[in-house]
VMD Tcl script that builds the backbone (N, CA, C; Angstrom):
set m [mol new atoms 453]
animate dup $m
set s [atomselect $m all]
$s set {name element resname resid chain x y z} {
  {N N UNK 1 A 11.498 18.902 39.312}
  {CA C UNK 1 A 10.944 17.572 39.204}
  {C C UNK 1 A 9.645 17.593 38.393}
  {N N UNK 2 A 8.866 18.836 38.898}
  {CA C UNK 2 A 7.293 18.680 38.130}
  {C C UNK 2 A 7.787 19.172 36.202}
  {N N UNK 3 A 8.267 19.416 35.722}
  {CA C UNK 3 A 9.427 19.961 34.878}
  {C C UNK 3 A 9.408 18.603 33.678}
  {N N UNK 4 A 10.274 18.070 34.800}
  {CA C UNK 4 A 10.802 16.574 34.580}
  {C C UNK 4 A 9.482 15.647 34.089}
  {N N UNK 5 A 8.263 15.523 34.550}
  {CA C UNK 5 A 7.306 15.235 35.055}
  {C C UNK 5 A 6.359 15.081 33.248}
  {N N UNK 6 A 6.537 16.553 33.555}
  {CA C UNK 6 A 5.478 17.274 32.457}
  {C C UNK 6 A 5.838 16.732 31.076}
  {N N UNK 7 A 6.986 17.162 30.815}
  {CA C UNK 7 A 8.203 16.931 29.566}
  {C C UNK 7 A 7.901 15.318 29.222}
  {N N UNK 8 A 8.091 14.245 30.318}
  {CA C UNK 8 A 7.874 13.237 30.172}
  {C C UNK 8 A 6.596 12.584 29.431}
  {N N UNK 9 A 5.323 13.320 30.028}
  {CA C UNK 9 A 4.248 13.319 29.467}
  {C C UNK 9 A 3.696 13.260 28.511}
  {N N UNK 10 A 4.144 14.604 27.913}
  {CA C UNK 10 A 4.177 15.658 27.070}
  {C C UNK 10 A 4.845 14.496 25.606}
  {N N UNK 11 A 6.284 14.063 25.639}
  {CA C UNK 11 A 6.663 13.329 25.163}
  {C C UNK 11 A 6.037 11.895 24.726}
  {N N UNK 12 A 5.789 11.424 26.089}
  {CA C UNK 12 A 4.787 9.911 25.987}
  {C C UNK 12 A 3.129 10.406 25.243}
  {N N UNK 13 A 2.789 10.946 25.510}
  {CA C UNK 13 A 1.623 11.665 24.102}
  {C C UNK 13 A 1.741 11.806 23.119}
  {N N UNK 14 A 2.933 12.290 22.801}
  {CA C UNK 14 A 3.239 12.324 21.497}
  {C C UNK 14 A 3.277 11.083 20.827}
  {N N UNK 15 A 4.207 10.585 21.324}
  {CA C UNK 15 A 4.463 8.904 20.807}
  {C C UNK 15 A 3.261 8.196 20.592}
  {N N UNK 16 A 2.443 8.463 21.328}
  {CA C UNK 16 A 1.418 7.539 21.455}
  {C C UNK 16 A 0.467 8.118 20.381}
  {N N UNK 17 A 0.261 9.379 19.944}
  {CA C UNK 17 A -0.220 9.738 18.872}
  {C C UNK 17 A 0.035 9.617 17.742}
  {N N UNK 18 A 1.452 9.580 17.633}
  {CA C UNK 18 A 2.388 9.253 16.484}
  {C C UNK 18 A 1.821 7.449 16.055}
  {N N UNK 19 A 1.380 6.677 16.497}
  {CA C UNK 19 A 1.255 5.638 16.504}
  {C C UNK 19 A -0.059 5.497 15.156}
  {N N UNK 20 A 0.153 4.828 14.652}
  {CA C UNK 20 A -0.738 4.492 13.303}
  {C C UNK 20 A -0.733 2.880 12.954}
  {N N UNK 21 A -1.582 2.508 12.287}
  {CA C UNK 21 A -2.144 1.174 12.039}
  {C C UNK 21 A -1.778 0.608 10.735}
  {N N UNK 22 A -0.884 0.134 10.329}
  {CA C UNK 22 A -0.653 -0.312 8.997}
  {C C UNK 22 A -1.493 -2.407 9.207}
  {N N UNK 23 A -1.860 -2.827 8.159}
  {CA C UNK 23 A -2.807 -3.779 8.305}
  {C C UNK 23 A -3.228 -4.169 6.618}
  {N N UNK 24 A -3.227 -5.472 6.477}
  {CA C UNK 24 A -3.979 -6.412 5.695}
  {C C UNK 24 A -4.883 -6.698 5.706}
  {N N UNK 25 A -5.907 -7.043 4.540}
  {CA C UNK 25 A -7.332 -7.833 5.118}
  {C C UNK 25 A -7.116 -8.692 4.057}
  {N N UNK 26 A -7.517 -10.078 3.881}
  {CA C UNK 26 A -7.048 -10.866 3.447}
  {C C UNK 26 A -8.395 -11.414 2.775}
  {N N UNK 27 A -9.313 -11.791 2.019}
  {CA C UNK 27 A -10.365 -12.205 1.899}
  {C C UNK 27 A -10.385 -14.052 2.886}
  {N N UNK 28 A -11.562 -14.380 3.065}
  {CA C UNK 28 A -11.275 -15.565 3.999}
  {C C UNK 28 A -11.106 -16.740 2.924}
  {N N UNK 29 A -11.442 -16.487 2.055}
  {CA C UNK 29 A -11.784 -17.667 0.549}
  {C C UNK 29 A -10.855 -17.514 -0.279}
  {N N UNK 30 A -9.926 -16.646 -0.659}
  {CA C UNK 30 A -9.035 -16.852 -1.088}
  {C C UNK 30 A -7.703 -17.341 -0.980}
  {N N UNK 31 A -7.346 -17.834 -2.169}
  {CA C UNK 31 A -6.046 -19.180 -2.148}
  {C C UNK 31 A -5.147 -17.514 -3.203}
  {N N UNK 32 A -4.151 -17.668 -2.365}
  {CA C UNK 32 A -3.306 -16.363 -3.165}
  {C C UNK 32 A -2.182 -17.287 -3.727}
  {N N UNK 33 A -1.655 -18.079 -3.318}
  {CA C UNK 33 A -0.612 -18.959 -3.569}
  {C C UNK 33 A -1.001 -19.166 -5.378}
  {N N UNK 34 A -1.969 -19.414 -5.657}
  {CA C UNK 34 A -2.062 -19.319 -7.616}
  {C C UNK 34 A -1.714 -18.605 -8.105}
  {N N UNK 35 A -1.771 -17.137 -7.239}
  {CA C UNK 35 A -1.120 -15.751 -8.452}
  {C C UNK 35 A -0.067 -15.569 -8.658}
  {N N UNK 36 A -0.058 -15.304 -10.051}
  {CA C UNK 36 A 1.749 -15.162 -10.144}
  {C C UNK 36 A 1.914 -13.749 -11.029}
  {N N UNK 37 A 1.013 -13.008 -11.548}
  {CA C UNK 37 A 1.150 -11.966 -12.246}
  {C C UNK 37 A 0.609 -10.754 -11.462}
  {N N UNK 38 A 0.753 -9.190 -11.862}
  {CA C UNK 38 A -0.313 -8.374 -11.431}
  {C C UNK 38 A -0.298 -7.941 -12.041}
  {N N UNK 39 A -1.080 -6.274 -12.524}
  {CA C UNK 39 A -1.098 -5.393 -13.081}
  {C C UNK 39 A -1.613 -4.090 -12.188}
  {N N UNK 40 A -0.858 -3.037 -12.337}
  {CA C UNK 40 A -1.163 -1.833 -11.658}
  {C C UNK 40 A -2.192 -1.031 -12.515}
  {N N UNK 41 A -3.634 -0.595 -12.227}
  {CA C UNK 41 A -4.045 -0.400 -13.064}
  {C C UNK 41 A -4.237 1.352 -12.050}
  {N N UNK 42 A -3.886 2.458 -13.003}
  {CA C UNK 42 A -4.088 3.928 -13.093}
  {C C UNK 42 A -5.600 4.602 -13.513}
  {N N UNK 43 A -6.538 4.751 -12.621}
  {CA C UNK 43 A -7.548 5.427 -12.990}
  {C C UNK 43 A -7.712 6.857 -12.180}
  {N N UNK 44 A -8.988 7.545 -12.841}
  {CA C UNK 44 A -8.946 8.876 -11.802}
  {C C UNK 44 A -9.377 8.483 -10.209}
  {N N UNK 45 A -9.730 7.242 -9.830}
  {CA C UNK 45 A -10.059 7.291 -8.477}
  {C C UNK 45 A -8.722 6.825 -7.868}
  {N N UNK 46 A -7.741 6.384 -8.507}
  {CA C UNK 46 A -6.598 5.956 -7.639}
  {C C UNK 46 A -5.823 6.666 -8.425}
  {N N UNK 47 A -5.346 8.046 -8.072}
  {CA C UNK 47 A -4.178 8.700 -9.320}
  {C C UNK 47 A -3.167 9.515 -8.261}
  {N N UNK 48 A -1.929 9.597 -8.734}
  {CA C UNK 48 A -1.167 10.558 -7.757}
  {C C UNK 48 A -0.548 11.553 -8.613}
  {N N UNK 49 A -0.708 12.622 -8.513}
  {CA C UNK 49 A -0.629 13.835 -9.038}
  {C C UNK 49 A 0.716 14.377 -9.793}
  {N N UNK 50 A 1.067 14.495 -10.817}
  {CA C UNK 50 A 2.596 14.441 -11.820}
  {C C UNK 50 A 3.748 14.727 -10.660}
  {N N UNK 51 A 3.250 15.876 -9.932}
  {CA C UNK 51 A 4.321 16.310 -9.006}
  {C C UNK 51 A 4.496 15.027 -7.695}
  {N N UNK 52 A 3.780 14.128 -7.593}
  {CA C UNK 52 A 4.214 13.020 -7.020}
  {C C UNK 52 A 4.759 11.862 -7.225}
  {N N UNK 53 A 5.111 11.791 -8.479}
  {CA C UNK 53 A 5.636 10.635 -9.156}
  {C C UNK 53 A 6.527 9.431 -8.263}
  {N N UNK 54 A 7.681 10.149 -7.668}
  {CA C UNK 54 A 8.479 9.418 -7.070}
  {C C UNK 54 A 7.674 8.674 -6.303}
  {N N UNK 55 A 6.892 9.088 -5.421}
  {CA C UNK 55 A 6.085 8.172 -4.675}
  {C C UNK 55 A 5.280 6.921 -5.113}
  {N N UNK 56 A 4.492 7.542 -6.867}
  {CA C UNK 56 A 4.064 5.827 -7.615}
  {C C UNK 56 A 5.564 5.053 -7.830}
  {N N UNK 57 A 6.424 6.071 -8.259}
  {CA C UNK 57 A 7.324 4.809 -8.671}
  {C C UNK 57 A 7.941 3.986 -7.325}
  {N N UNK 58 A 7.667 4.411 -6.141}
  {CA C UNK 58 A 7.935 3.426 -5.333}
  {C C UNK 58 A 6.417 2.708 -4.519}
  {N N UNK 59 A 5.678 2.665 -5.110}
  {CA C UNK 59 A 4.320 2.019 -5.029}
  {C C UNK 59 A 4.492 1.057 -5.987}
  {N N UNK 60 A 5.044 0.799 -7.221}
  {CA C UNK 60 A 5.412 0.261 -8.112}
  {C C UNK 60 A 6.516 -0.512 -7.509}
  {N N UNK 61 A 7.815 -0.596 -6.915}
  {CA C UNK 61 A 8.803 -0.889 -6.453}
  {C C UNK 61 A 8.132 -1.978 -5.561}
  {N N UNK 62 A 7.128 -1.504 -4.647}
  {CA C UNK 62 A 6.385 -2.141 -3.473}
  {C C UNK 62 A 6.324 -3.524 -4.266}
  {N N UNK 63 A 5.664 -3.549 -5.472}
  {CA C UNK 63 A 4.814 -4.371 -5.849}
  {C C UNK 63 A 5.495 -5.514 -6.107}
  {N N UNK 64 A 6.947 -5.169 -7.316}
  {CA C UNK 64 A 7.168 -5.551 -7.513}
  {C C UNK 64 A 8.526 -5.936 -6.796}
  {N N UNK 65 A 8.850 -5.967 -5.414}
  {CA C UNK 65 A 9.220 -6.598 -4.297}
  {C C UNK 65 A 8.752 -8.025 -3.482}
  {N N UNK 66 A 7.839 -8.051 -4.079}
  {CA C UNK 66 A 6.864 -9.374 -4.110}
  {C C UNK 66 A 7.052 -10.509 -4.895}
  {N N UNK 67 A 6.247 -11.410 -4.545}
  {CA C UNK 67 A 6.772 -12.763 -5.931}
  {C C UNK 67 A 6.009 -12.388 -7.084}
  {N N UNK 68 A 4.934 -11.558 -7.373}
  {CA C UNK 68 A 4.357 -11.282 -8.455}
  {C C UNK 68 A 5.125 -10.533 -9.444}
  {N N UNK 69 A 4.696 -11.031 -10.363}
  {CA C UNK 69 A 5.469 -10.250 -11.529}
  {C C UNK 69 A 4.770 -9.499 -12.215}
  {N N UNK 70 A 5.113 -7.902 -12.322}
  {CA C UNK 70 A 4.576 -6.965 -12.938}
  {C C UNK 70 A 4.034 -6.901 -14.520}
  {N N UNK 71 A 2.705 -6.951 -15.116}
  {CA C UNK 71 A 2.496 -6.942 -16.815}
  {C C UNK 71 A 1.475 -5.528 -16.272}
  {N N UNK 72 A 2.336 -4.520 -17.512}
  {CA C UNK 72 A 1.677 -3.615 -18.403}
  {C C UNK 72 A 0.055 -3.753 -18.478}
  {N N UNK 73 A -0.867 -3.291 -18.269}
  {CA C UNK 73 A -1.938 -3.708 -17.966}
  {C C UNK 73 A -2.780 -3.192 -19.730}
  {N N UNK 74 A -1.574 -2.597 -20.835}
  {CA C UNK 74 A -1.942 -3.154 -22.082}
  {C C UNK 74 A -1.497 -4.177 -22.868}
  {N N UNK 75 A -1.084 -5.000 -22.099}
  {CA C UNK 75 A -0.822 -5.957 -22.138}
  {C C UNK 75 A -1.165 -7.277 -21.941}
  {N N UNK 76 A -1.929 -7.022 -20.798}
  {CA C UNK 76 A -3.323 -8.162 -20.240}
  {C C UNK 76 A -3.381 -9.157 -21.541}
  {N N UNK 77 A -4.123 -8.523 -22.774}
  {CA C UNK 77 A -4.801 -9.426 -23.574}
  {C C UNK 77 A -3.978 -10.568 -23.825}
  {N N UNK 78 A -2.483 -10.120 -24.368}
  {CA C UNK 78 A -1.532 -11.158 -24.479}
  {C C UNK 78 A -1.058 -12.450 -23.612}
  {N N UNK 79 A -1.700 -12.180 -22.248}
  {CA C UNK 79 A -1.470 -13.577 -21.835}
  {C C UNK 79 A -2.536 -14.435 -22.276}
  {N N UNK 80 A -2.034 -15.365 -21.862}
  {CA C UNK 80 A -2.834 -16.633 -21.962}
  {C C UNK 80 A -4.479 -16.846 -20.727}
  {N N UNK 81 A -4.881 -17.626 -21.128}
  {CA C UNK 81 A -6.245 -17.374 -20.390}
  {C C UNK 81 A -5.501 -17.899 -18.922}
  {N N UNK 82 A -4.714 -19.377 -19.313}
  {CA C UNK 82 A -4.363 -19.514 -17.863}
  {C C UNK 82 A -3.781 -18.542 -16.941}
  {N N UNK 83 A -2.991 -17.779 -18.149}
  {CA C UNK 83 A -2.106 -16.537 -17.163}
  {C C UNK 83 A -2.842 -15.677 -16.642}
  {N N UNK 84 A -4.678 -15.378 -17.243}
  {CA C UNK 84 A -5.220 -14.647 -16.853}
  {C C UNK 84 A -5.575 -15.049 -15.463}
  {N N UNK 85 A -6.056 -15.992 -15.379}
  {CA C UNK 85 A -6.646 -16.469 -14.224}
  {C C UNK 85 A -5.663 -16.617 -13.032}
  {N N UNK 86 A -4.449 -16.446 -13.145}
  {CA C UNK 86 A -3.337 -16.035 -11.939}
  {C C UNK 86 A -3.080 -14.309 -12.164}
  {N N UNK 87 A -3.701 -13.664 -12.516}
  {CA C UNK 87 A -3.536 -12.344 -12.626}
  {C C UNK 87 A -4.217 -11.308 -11.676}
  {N N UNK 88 A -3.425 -10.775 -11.088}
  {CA C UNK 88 A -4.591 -9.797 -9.482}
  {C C UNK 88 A -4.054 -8.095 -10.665}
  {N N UNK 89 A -5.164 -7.288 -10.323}
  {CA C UNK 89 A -5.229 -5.855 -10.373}
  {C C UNK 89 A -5.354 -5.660 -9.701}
  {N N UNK 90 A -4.616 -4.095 -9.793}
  {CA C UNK 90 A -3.992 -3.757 -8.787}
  {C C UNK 90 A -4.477 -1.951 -8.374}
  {N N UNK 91 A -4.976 -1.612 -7.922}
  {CA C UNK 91 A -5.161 -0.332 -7.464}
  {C C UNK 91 A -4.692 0.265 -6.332}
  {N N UNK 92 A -4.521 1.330 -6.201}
  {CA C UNK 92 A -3.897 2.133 -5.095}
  {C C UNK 92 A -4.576 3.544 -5.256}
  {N N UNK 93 A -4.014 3.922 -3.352}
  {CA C UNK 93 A -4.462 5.465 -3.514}
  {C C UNK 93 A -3.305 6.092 -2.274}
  {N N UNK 94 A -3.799 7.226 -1.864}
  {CA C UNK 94 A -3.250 8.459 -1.018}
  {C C UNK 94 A -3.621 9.228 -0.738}
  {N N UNK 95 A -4.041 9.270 0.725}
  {CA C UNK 95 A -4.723 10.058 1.362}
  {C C UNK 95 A -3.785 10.406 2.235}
  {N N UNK 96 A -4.219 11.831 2.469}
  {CA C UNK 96 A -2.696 12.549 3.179}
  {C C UNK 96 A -3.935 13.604 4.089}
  {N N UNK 97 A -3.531 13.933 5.538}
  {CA C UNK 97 A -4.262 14.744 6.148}
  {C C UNK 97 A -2.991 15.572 7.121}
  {N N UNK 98 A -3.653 16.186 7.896}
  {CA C UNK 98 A -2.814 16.308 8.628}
  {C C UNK 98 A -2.121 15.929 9.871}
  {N N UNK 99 A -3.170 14.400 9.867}
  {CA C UNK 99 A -2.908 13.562 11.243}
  {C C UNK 99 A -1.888 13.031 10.486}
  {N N UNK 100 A -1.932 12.384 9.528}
  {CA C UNK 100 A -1.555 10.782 9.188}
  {C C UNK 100 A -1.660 10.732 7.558}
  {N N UNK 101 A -0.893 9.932 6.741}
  {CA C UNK 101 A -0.582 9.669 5.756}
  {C C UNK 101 A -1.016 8.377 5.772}
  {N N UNK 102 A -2.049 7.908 4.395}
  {CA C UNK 102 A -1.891 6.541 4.207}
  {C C UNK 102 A -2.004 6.312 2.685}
  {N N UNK 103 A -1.663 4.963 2.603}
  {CA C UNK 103 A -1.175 4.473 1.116}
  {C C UNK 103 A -2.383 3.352 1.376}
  {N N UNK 104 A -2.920 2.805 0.343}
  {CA C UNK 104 A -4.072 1.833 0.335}
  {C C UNK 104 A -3.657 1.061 -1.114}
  {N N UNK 105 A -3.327 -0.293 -0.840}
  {CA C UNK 105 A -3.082 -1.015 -2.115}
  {C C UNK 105 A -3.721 -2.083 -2.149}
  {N N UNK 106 A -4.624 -2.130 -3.460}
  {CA C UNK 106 A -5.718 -3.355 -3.462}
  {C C UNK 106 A -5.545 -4.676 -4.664}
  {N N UNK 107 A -5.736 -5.809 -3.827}
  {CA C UNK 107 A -5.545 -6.542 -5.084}
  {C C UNK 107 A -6.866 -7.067 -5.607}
  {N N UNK 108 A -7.515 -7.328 -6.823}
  {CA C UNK 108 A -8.476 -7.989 -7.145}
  {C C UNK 108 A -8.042 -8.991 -8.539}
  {N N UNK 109 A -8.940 -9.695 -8.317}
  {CA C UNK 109 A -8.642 -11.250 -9.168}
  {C C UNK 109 A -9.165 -10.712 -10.608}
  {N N UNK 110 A -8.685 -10.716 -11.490}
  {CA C UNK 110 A -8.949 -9.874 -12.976}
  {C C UNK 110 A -10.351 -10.396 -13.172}
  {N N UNK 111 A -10.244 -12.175 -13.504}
  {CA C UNK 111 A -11.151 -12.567 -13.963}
  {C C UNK 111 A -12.930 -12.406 -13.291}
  {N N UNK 112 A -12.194 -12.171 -12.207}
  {CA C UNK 112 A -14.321 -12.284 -12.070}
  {C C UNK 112 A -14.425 -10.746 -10.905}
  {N N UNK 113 A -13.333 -9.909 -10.754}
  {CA C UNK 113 A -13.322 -8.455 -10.530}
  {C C UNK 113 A -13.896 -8.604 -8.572}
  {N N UNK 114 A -13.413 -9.661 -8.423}
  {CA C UNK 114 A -13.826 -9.768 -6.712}
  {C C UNK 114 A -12.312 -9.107 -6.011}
  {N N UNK 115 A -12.533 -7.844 -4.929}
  {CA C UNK 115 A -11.195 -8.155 -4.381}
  {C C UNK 115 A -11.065 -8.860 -3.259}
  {N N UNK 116 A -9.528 -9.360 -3.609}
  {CA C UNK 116 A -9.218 -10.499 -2.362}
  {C C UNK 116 A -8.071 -9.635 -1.779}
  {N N UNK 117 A -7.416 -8.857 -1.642}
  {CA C UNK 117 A -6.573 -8.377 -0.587}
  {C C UNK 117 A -7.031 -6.913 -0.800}
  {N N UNK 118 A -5.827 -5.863 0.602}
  {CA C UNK 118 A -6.445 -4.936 0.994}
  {C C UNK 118 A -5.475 -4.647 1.767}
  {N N UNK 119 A -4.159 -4.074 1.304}
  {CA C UNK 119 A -2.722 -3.791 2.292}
  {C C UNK 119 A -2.632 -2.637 2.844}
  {N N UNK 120 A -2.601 -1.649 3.876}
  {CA C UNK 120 A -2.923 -0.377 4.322}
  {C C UNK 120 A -1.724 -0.134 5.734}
  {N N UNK 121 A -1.084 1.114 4.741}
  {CA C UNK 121 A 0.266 1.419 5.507}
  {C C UNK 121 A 0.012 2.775 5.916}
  {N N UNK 122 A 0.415 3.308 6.551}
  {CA C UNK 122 A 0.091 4.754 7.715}
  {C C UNK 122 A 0.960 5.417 8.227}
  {N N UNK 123 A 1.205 6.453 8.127}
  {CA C UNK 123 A 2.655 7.346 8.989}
  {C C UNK 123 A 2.218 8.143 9.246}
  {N N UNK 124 A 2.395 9.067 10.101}
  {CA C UNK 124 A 2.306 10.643 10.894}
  {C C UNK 124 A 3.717 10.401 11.211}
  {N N UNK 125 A 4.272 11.887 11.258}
  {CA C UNK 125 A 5.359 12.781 11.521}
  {C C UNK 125 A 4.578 13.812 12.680}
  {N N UNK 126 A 2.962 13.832 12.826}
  {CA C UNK 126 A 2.470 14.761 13.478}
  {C C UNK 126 A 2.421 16.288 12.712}
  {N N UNK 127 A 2.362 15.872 11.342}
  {CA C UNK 127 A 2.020 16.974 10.336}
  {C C UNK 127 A 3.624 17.110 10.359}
  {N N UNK 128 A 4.810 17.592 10.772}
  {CA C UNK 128 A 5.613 18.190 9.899}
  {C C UNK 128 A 6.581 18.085 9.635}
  {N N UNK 129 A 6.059 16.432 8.357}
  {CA C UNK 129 A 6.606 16.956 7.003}
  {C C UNK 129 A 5.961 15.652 6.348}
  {N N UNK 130 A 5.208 16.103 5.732}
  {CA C UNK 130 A 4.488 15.523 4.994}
  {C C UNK 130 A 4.776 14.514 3.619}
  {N N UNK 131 A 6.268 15.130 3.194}
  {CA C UNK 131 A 6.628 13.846 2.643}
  {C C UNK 131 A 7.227 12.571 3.083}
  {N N UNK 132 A 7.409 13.201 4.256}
  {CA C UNK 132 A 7.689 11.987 5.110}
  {C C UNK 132 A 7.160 11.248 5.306}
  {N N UNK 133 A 6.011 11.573 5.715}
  {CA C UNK 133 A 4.589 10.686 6.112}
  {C C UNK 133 A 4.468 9.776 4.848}
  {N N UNK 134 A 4.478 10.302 3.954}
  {CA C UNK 134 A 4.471 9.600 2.545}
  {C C UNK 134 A 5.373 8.363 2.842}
  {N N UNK 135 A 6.365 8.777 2.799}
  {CA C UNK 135 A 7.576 7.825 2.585}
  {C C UNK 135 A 7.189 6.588 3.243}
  {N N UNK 136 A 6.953 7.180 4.442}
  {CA C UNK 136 A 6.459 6.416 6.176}
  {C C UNK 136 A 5.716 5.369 5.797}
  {N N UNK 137 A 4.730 6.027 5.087}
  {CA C UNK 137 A 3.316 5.013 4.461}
  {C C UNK 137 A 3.314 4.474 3.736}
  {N N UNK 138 A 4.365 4.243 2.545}
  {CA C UNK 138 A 4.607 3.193 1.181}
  {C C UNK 138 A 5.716 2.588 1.544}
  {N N UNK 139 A 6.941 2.456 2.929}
  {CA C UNK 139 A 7.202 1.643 3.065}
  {C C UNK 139 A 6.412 0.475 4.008}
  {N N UNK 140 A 5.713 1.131 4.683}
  {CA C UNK 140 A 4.805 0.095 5.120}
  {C C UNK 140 A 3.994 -0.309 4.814}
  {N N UNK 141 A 3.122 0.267 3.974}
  {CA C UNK 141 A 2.525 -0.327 2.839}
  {C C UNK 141 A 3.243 -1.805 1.840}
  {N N UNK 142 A 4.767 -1.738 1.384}
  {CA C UNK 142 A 5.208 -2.346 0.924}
  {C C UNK 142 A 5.476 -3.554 1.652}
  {N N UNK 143 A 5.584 -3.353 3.233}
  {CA C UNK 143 A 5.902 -4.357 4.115}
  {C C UNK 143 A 5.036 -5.139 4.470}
  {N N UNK 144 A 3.605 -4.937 3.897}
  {CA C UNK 144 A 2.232 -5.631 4.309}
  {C C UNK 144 A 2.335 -6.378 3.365}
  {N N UNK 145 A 2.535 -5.739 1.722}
  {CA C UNK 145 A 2.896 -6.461 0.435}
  {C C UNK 145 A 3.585 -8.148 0.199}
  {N N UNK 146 A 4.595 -7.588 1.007}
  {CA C UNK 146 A 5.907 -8.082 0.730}
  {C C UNK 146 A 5.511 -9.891 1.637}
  {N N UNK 147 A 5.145 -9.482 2.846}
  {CA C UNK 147 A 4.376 -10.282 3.704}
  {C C UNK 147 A 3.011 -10.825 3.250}
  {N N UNK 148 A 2.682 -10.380 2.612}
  {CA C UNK 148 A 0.864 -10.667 1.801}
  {C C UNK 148 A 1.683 -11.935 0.494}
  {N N UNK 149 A 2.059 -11.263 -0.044}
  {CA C UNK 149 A 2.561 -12.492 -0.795}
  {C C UNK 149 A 4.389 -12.478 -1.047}
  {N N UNK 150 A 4.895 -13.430 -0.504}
  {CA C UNK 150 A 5.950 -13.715 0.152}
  {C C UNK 150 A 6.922 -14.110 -1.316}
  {N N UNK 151 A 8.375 -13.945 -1.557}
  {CA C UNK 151 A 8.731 -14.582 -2.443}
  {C C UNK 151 A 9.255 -16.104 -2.543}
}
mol reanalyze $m
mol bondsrecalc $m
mol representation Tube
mol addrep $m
């Protein structure tokens, strides 16, 4: 019985550790319903490493699962000013430990560089397997997305 007991425990800890926070922050002043474009923009503070690719290209997938429609961000100039002004950039990152995996995807308004969203998806496997955690964390990441701006 004490066996029985322990195991149970032992189990319900786990779970409960396994547990992670995926979450939006929404700015309070912003009207998102105007945007209709984004752009993913790639710098060294948000970069994922050649051998991770699959994972941007489904950070990319995320995005464009949404009602926004994806422009080339050398491309920007070519819209129109109005198009500019419905245009969010887009940054991301990945932080991977050995608790927990998270994906962080940010939107900011091109024109005046304020951000208004802030989508944050999270997985643990409990370290092992770490691409999992990945996986774990850009689909929920995508599910904050997808829900952040609706099609």
């Amino acid at each position: 019985m004490n066996k029985i007991i322990i195991t149970f425990c032992f189990f319900a800890s786990m779970l409960m550790l396994s547990c992670t926070t995926s979450k939006s922050v929404v700015s309070q002043n912003a009207d998102l319903s105007k945007y209709e474009y984004a752009s993913i923009i790639d710098n060294d503070t948000y970069h994922i490493p050649p051998q991770l690719m699959e994972y941007e290209i489904q950070l990319f997938d995320a995005v464009e699962e949404s009602r926004l429609k994806l422009v080339n961000d050398m491309r920007i100039q070519e819209l129109s000013p109005a198009q500019q002004s419905k245009l969010l950039i887009v940054k991301y990152g990945v932080d991977v430990s050995d608790e927990e995996s998270v994906v962080t995807v940010n939107f900011i308004d091109y024109q005046t560089g304020r951000p208004l969203v802030s989508c944050r998806g999270a997985f643990t496997s409990l370290g092992f397997s770490v691409p999992a955690d990945i996986r774990g964390a850009i689909k929920r990441v995508a599910k904050q997305i997808a829900e952040t701006f609706p099609k």
